[in-house]
N, C-alpha and C positions, 0 to 999 in steps of 0.2 A: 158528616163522618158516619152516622147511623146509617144512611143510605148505601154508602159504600163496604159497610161491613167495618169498618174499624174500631173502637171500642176508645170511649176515653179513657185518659188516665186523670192520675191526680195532678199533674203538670199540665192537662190541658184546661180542665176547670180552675185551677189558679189564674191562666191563661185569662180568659173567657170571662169570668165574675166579675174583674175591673170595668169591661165592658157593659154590662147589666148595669152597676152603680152607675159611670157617667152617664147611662140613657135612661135612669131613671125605670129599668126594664125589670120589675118589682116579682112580674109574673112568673118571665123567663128564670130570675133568681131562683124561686121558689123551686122551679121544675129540675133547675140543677143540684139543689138542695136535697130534690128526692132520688133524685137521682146519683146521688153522692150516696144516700143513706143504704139504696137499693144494692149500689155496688161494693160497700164496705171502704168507702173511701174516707168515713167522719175520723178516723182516727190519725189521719193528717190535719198536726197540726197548720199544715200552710194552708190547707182547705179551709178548714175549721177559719182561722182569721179571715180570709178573701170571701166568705157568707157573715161575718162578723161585718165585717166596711163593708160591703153589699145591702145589707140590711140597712146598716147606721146612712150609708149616702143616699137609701131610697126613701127614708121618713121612716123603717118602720125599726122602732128603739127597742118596743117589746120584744121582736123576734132576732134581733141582734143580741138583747141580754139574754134571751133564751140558750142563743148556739154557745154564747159566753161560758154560763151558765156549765152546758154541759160537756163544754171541751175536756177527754180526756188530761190535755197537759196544755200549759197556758206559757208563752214566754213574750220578750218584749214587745212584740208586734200585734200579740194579742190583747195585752193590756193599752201599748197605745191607740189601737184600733176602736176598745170601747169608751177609752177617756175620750178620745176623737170627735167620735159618735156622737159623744153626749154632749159634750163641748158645744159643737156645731149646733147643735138642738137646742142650746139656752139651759140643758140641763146640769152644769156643772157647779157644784156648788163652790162657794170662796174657800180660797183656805185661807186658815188663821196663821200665821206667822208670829210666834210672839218668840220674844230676846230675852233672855235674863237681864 
């Protein structure tokens, strides 16, 4: 797309990010992460989640709670995104269920 002069948007890196996660493509994430940053795209929140599950499906937790972290606005897909995450990673802790 760069080669031809076209310019992404925030529906193509939605696009694109799933891809990264199932290939494990940790690096690539990263460079569309700055490249979201460069173009003023972090305030999508559908961005914002699709580098949330990018990070969480590539191993790296910290840089997922990161983008968590600093999402302008957070709704269900972002929060299942990083219970997900952590989930997947052994990191979730038990909940307590108690009954009167």
């Amino acid at each position: 797309m760069q080669r031809s002069g076209a310019k992404p948007d925030h529906v193509t890196l939605v696009s694109v990010l799933p891809a990264c996660a199932r290939l494990g493509a940790l690096e690539m994430g990263r460079w569309i992460h700055a490249f979201a940053d460069r173009n003023s795209l972090l305030g999508e929140t559908q961005v914002c989640n699709a580098l949330v599950e990018m990070y969480s499906k590539c191993g790296s937790l910290r840089e997922a709670r990161q983008m968590f972290d600093r999402m302008p606005r957070r709704d269900v897909v972002s929060w299942s995104a990083m219970i997900g995450g952590l989930a997947h990673h052994g990191r979730a802790r038990p909940w307590s269920c108690s009954r009167p």
